[in-house]
Biopython code that builds the backbone (N, CA, C, O; Angstrom):
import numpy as np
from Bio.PDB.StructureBuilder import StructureBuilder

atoms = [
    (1, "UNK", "N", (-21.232, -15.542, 8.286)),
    (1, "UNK", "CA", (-19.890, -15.279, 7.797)),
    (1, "UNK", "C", (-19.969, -14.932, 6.312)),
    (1, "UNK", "O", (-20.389, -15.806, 5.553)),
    (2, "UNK", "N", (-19.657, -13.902, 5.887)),
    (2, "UNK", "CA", (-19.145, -13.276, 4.843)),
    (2, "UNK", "C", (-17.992, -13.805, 4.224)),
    (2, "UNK", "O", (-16.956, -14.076, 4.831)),
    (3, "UNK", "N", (-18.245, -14.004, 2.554)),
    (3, "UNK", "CA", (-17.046, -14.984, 2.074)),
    (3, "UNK", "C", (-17.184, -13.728, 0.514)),
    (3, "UNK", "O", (-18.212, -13.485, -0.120)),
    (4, "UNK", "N", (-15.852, -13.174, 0.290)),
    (4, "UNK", "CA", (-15.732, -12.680, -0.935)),
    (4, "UNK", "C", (-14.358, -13.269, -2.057)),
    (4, "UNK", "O", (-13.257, -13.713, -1.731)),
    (5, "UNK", "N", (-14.758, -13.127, -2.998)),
    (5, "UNK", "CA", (-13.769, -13.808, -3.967)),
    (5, "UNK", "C", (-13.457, -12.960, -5.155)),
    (5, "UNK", "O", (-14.306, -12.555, -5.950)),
    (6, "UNK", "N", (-12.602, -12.802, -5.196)),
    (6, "UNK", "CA", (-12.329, -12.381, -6.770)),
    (6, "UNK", "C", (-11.410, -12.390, -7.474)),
    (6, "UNK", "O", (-10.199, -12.447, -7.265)),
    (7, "UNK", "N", (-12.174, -12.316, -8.587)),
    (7, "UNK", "CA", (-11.160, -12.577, -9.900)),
    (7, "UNK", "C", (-11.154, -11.549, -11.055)),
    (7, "UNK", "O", (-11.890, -10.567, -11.141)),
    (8, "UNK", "N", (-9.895, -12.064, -12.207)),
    (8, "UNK", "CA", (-9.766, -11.514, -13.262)),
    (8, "UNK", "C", (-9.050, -10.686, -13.758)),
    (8, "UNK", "O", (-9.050, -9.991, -14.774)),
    (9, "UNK", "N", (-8.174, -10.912, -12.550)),
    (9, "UNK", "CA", (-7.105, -10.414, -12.856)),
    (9, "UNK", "C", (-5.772, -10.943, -13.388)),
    (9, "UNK", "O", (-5.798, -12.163, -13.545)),
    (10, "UNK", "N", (-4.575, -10.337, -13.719)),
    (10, "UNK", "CA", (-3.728, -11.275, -14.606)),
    (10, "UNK", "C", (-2.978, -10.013, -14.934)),
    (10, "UNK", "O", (-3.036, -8.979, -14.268)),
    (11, "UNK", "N", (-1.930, -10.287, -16.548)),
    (11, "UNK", "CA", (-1.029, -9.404, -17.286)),
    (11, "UNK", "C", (-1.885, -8.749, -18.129)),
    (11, "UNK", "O", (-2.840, -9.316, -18.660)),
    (12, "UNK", "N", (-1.658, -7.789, -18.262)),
    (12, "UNK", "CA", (-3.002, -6.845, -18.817)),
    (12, "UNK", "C", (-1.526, -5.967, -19.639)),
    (12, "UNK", "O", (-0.396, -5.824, -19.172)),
    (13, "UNK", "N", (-2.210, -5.379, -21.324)),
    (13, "UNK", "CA", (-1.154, -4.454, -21.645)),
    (13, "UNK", "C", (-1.982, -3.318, -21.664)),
    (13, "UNK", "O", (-3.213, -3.296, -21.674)),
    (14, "UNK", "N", (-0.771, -1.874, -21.670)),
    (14, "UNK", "CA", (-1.630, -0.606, -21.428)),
    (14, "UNK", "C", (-2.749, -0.365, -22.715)),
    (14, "UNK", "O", (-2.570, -0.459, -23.929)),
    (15, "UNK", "N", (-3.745, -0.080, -22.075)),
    (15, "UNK", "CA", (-4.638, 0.093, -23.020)),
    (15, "UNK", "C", (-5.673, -0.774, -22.979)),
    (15, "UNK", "O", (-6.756, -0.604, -23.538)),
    (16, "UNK", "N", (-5.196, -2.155, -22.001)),
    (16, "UNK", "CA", (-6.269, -3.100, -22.272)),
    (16, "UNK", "C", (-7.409, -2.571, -21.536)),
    (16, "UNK", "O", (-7.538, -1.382, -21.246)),
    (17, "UNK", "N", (-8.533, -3.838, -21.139)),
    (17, "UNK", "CA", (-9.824, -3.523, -20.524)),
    (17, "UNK", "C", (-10.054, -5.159, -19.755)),
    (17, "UNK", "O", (-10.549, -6.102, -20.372)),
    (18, "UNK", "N", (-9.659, -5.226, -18.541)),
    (18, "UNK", "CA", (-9.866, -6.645, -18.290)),
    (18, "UNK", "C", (-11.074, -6.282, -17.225)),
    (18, "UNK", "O", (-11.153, -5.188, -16.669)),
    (19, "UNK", "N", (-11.746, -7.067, -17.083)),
    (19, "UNK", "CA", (-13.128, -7.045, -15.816)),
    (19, "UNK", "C", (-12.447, -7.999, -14.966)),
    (19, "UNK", "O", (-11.728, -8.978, -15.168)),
    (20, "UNK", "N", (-13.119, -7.117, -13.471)),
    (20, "UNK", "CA", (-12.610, -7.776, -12.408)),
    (20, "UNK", "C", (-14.211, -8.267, -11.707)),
    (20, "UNK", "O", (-15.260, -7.628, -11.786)),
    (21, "UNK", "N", (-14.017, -9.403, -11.122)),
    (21, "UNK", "CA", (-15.448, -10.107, -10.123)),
    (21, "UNK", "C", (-15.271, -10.209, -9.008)),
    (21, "UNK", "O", (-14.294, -10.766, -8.508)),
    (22, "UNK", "N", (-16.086, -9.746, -8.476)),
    (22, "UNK", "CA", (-16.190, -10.214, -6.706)),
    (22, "UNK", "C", (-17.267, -10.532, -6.704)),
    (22, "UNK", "O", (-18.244, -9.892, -7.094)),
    (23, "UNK", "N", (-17.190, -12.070, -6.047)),
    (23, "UNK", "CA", (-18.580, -12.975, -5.818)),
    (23, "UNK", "C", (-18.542, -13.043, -4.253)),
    (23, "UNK", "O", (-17.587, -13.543, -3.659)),
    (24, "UNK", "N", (-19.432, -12.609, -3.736)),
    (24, "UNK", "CA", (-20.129, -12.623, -2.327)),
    (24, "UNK", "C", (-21.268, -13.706, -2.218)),
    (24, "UNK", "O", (-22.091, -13.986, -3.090)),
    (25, "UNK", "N", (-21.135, -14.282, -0.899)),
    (25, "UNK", "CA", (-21.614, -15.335, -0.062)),
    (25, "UNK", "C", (-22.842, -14.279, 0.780)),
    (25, "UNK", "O", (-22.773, -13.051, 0.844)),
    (26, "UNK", "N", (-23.733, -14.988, 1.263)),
    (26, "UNK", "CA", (-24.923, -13.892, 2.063)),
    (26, "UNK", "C", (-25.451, -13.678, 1.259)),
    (26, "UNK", "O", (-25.211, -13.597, 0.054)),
    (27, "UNK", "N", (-26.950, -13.459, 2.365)),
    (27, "UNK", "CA", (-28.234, -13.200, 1.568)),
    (27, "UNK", "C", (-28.781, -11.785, 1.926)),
    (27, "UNK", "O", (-30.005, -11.686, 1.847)),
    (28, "UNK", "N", (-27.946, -10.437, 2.387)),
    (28, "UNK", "CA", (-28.261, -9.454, 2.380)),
    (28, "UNK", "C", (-27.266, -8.826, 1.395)),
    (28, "UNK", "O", (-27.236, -7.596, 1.406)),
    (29, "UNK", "N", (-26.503, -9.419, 0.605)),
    (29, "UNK", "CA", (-25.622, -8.624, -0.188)),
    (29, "UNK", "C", (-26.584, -7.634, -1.350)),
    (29, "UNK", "O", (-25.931, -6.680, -1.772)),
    (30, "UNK", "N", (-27.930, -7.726, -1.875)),
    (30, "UNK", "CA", (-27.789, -6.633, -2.869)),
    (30, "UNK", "C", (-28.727, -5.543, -1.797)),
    (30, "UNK", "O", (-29.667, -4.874, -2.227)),
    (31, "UNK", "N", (-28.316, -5.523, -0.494)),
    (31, "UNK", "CA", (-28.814, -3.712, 0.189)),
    (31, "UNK", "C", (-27.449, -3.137, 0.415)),
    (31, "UNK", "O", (-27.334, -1.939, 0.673)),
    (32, "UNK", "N", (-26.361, -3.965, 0.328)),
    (32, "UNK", "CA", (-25.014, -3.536, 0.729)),
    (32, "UNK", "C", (-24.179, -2.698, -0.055)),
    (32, "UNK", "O", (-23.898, -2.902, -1.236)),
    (33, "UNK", "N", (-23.775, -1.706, 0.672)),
    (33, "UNK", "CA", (-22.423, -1.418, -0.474)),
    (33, "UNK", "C", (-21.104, -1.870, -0.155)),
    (33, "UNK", "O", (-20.472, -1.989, 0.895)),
    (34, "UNK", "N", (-20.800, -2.151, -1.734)),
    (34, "UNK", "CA", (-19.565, -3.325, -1.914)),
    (34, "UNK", "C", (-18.728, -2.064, -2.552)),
    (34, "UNK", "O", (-19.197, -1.172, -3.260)),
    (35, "UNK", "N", (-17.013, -2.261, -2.007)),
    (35, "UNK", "CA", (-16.293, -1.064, -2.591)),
    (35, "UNK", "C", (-15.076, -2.067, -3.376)),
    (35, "UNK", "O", (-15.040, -3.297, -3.339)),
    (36, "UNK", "N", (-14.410, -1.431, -3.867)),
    (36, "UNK", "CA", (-13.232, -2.478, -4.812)),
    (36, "UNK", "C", (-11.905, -1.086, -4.325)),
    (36, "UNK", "O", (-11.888, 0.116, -4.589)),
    (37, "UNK", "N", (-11.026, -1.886, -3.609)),
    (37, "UNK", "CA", (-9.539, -1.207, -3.055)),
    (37, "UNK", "C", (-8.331, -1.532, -4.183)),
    (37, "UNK", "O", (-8.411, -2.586, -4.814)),
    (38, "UNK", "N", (-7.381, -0.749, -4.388)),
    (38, "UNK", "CA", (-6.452, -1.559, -4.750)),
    (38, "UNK", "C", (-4.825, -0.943, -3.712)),
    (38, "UNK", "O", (-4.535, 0.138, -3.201)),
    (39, "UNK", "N", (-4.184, -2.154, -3.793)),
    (39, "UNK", "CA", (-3.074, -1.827, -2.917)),
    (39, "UNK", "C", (-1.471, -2.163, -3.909)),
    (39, "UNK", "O", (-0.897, -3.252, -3.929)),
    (40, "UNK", "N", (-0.984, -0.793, -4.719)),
    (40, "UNK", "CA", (0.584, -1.095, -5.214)),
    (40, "UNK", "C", (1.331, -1.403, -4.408)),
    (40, "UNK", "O", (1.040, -1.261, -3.220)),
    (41, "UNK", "N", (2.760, -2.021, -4.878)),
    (41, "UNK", "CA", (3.325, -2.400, -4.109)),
    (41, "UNK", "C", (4.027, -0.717, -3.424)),
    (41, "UNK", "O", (4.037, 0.411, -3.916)),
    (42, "UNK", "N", (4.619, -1.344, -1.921)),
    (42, "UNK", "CA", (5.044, 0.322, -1.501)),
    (42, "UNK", "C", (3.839, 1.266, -1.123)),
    (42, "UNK", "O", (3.978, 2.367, -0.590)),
    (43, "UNK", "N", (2.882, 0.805, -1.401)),
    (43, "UNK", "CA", (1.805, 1.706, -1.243)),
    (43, "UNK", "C", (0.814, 1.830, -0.168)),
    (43, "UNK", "O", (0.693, 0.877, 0.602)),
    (44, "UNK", "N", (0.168, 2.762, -0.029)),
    (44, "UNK", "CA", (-1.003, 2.333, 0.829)),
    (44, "UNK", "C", (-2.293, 2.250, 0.356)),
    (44, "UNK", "O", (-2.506, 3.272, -0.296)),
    (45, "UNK", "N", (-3.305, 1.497, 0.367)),
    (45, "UNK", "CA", (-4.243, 0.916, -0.094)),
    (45, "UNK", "C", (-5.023, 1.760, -0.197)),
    (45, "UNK", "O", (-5.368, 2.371, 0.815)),
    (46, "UNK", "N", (-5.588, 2.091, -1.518)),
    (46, "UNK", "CA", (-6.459, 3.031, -1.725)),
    (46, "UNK", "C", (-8.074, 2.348, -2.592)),
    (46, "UNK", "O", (-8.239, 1.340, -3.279)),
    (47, "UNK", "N", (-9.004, 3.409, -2.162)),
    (47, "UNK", "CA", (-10.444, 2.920, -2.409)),
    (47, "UNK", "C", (-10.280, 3.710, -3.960)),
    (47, "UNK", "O", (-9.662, 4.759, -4.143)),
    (48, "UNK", "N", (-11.014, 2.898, -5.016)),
    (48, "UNK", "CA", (-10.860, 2.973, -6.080)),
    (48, "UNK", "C", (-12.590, 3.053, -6.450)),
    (48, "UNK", "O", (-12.958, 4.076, -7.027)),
    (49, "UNK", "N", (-13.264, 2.369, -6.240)),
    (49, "UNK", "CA", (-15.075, 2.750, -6.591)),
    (49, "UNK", "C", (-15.776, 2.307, -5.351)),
    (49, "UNK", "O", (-15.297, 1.845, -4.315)),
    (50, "UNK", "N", (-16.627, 2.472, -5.577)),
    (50, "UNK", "CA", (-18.197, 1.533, -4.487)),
    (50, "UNK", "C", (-19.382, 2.083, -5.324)),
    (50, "UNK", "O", (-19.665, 3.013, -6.079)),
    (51, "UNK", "N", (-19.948, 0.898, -4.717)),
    (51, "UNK", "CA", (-21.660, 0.819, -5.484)),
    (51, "UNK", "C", (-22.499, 0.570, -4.325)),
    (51, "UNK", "O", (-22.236, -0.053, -3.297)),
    (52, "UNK", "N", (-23.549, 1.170, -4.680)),
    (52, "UNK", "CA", (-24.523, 1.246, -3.604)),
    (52, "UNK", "C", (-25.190, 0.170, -3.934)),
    (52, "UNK", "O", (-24.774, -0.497, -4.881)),
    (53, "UNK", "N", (-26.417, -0.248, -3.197)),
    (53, "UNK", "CA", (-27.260, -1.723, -3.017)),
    (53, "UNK", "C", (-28.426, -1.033, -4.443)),
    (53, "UNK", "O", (-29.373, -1.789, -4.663)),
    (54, "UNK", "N", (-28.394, 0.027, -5.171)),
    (54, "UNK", "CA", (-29.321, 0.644, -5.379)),
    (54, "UNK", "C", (-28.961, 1.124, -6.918)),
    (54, "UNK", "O", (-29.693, 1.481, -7.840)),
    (55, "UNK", "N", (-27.320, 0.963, -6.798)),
    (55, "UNK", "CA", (-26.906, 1.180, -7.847)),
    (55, "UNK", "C", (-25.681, 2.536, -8.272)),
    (55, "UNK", "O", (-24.855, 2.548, -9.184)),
    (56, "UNK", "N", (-25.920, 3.392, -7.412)),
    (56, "UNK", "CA", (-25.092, 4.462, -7.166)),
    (56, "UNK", "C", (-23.570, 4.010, -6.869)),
    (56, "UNK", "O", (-23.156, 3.310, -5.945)),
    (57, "UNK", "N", (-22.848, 4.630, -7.945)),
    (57, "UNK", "CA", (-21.541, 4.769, -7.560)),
    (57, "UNK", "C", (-20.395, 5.886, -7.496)),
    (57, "UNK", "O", (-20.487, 7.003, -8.004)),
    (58, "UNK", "N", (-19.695, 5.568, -7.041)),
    (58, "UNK", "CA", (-18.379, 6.954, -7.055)),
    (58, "UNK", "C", (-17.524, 6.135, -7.455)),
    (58, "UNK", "O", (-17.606, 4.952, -7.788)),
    (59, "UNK", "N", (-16.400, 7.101, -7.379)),
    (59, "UNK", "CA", (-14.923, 6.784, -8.300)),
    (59, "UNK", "C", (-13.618, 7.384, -7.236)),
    (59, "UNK", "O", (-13.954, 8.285, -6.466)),
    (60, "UNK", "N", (-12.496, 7.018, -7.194)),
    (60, "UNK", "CA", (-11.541, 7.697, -7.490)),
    (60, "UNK", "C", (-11.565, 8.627, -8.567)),
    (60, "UNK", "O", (-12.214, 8.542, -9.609)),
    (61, "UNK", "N", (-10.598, 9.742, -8.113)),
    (61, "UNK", "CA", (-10.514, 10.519, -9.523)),
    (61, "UNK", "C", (-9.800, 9.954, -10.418)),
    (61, "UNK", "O", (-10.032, 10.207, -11.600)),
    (62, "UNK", "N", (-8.699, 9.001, -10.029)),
    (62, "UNK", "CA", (-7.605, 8.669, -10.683)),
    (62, "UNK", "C", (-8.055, 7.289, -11.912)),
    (62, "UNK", "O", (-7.322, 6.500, -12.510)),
    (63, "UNK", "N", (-9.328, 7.434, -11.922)),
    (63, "UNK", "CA", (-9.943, 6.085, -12.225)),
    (63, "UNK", "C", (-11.260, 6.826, -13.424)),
    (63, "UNK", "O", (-11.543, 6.463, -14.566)),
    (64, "UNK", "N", (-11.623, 7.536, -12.896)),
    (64, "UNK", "CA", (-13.457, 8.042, -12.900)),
    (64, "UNK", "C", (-13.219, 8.406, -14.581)),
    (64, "UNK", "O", (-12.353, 9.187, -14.974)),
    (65, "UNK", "N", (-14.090, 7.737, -15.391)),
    (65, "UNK", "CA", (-14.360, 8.022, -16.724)),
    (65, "UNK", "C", (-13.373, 6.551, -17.593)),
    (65, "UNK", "O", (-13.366, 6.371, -18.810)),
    (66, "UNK", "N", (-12.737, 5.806, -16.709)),
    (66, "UNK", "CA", (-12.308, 4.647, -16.905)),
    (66, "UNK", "C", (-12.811, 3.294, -16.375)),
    (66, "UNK", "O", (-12.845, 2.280, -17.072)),
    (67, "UNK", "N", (-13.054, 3.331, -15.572)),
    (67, "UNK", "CA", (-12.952, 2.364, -14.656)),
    (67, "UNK", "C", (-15.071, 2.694, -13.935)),
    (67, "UNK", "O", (-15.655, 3.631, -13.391)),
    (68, "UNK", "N", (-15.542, 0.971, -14.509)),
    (68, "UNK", "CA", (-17.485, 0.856, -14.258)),
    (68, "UNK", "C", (-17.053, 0.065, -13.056)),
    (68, "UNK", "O", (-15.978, -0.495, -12.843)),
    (69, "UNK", "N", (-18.123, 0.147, -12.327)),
    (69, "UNK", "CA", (-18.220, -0.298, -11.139)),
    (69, "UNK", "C", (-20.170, -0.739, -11.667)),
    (69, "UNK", "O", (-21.015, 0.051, -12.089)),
    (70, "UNK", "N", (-20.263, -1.749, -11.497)),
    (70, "UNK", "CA", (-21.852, -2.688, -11.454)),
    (70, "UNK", "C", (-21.816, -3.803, -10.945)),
    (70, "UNK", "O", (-20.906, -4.534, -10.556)),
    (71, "UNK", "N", (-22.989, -3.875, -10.986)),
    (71, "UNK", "CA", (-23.241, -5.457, -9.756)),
    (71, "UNK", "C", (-24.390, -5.954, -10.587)),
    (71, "UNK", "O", (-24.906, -5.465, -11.593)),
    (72, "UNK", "N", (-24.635, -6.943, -9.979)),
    (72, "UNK", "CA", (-25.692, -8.266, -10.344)),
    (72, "UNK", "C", (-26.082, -8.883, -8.719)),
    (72, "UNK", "O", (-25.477, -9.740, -8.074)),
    (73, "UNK", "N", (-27.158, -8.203, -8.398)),
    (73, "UNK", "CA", (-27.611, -9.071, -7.201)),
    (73, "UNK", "C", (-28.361, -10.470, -6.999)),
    (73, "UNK", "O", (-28.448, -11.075, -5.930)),
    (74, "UNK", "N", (-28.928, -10.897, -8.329)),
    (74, "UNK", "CA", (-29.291, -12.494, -8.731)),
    (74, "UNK", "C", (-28.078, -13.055, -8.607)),
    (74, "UNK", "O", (-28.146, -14.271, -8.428)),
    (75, "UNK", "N", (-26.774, -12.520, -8.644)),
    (75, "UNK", "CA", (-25.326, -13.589, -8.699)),
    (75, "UNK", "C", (-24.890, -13.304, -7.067)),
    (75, "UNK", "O", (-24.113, -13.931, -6.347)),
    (76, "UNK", "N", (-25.438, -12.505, -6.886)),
    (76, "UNK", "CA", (-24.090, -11.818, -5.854)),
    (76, "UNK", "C", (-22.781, -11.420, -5.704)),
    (76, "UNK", "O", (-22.014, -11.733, -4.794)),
    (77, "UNK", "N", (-22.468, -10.349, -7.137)),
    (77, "UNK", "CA", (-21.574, -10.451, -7.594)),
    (77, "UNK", "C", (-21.479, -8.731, -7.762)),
    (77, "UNK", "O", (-22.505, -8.051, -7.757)),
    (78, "UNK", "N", (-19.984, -8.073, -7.923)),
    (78, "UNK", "CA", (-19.908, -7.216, -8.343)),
    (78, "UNK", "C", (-18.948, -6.751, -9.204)),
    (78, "UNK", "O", (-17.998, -7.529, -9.109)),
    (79, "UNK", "N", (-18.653, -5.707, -10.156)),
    (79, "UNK", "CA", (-17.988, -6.210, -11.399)),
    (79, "UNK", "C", (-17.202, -4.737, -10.890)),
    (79, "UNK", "O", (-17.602, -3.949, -10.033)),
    (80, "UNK", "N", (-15.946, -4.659, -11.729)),
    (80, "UNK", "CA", (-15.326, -3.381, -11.945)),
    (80, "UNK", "C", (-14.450, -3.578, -13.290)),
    (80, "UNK", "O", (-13.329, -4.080, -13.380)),
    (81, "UNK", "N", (-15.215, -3.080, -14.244)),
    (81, "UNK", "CA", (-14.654, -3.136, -15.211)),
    (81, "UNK", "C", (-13.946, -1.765, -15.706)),
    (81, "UNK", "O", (-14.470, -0.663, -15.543)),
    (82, "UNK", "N", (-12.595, -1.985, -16.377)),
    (82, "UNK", "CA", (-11.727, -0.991, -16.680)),
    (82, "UNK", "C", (-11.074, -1.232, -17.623)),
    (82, "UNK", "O", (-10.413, -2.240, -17.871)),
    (83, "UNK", "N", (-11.275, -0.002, -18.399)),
    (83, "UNK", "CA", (-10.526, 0.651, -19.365)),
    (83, "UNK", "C", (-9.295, 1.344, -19.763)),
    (83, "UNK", "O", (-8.792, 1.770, -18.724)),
    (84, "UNK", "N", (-8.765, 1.576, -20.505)),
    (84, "UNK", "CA", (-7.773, 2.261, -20.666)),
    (84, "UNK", "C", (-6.601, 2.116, -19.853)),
    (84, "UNK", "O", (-5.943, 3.148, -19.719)),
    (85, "UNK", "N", (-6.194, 1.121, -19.297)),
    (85, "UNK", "CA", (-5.696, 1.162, -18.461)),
    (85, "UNK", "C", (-3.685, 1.491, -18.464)),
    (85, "UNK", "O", (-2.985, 1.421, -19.475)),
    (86, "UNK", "N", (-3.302, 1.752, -17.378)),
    (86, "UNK", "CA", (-1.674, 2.319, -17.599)),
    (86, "UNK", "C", (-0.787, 1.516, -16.667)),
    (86, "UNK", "O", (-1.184, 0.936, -15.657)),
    (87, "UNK", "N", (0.002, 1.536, -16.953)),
    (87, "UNK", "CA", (0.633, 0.808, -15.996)),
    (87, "UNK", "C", (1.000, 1.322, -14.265)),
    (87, "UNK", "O", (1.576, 0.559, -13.490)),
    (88, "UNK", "N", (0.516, 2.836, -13.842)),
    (88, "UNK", "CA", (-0.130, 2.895, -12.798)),
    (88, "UNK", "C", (-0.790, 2.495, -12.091)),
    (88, "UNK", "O", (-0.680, 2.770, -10.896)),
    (89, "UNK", "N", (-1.791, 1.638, -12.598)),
    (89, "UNK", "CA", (-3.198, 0.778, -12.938)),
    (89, "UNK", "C", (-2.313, -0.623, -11.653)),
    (89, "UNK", "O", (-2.986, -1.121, -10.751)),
    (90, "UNK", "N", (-1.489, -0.835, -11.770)),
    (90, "UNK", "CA", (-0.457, -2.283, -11.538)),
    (90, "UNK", "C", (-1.080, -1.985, -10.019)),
    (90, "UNK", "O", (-1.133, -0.815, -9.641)),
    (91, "UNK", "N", (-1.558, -3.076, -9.141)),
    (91, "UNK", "CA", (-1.853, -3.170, -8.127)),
    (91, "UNK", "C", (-2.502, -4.560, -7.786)),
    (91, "UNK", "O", (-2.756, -5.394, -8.655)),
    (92, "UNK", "N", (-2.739, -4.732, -6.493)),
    (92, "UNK", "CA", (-3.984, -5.643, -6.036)),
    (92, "UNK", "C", (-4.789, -5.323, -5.821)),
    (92, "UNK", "O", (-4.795, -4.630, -4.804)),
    (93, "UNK", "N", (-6.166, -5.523, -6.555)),
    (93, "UNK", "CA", (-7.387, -5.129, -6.546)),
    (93, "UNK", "C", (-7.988, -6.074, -5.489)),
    (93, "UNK", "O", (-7.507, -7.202, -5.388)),
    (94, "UNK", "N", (-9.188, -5.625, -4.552)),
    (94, "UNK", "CA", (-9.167, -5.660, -3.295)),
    (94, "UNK", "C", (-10.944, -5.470, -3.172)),
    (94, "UNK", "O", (-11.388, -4.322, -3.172)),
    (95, "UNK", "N", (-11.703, -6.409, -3.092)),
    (95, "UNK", "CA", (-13.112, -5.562, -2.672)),
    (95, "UNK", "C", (-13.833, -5.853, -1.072)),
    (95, "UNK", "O", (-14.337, -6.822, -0.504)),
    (96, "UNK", "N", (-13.676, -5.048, -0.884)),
    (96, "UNK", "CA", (-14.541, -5.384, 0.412)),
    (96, "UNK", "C", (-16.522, -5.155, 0.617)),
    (96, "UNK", "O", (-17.313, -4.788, -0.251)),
    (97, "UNK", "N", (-16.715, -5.410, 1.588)),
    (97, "UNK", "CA", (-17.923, -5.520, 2.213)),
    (97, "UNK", "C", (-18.167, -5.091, 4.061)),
    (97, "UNK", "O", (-17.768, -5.724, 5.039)),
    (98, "UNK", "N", (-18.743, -4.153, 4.022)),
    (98, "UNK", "CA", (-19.146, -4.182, 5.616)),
    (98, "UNK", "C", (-20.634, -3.909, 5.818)),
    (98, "UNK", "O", (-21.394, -3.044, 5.383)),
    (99, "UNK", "N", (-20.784, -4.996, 6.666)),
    (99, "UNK", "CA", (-21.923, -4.977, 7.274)),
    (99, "UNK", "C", (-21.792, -5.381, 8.546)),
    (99, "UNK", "O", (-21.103, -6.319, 8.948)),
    (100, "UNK", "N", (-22.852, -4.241, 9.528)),
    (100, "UNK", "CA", (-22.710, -4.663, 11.222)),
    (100, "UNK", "C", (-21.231, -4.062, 11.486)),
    (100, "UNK", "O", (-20.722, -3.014, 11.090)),
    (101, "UNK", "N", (-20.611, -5.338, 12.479)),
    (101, "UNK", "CA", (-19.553, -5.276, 12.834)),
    (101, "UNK", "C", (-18.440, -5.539, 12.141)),
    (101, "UNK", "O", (-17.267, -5.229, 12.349)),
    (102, "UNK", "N", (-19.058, -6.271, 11.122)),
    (102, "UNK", "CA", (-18.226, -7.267, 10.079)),
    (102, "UNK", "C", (-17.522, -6.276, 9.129)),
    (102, "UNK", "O", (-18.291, -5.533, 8.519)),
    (103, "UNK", "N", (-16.267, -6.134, 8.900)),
    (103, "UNK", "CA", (-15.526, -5.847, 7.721)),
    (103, "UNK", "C", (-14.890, -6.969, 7.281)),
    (103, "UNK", "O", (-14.324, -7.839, 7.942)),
    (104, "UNK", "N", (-15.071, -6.846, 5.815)),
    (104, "UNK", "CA", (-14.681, -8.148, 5.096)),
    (104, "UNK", "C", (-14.219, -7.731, 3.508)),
    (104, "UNK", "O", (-14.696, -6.966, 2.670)),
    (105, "UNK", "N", (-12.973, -8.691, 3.542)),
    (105, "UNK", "CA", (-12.159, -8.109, 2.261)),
    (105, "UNK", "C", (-11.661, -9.530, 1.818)),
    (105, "UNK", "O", (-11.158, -10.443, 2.473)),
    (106, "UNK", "N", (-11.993, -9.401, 0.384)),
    (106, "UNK", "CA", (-11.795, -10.848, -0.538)),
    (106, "UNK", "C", (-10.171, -11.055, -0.273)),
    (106, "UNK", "O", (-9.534, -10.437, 0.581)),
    (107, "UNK", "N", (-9.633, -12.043, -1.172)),
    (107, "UNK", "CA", (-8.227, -12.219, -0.908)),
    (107, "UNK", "C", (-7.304, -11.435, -1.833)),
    (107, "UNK", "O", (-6.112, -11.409, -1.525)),
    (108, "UNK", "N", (-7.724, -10.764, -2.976)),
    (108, "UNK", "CA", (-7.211, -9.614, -3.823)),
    (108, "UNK", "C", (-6.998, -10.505, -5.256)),
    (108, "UNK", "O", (-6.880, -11.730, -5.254)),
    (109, "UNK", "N", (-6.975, -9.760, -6.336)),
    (109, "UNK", "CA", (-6.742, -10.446, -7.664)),
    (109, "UNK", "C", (-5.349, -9.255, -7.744)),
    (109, "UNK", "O", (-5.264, -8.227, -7.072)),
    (110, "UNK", "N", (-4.446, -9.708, -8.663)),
    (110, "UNK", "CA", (-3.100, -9.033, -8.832)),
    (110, "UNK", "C", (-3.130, -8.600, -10.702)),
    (110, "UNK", "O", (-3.131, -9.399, -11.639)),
    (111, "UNK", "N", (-3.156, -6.811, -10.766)),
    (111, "UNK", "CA", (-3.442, -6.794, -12.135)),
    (111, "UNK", "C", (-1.741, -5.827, -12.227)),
    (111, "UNK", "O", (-1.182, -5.036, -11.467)),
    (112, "UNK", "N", (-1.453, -6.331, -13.357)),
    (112, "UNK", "CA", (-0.220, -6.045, -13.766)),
    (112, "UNK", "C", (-0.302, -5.228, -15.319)),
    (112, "UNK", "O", (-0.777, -5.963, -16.185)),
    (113, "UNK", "N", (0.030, -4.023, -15.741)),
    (113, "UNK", "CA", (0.075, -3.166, -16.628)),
    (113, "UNK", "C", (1.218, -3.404, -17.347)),
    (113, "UNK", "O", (2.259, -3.067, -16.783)),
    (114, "UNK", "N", (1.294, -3.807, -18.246)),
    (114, "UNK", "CA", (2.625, -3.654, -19.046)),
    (114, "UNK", "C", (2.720, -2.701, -20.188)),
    (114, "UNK", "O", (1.962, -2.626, -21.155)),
    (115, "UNK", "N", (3.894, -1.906, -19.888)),
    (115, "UNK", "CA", (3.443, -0.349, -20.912)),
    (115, "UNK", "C", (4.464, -0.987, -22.397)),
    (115, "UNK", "O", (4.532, -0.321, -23.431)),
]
sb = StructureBuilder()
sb.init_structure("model")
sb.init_model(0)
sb.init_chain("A")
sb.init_seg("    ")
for serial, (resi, resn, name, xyz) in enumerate(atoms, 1):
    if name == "N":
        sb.init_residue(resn, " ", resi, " ")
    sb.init_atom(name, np.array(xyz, "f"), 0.0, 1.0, " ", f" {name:<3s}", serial, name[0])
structure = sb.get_structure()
């Protein structure tokens, strides 16, 4: 069983840079790729980065040149740190994991933009 958590999220003002964590449970997490979702309210949940077990990542466009996506596989952890942020930005950040059959999504951190 797959257990994800994360944090670090909170009231953020535009412009800030808060880092977000997702700490994963399991001992195959650094071959995995781990992605970070976020879901506004009204919205439908959109994929925002992923990182490969290897290190490779993508972006949203709406994100890309703002918003790092890195990991630490000694923690089991993966980071998405962001910049610049707008009050667009306002969502639940969301990371999941699949492996096998298993899809698995932490319980969300709630980041709030205040312009």
């Amino acid at each position: 069983q797959v257990q994800l958590v994360e944090s670090g999220g909170g009231l953020v003002q535009a412009g800030g840079s808060p880092r977000l964590s997702c700490a994963a449970s399991g001992s195959i997490f650094s071959i995995l790729v781990i992605h970070w979702y976020r879901q506004a309210s009204g919205k439908q949940r959109e994929l925002v980065a992923a990182i490969t077990g290897s290190g490779s990542a993508n972006y949203a466009d709406s994100v890309k040149g703002r918003f790092t996506i890195a990991r630490d596989n000694a923690k089991n952890t993966v980071y998405l740190q962001m910049n610049s942020l707008k009050p667009e930005d306002t969502a639940v950040y969301y990371c999941r994991l699949v492996v096998g059959p298993g899809d698995y999504w932490g319980q969300g951190t709630q980041v709030t933009v205040s312009s």
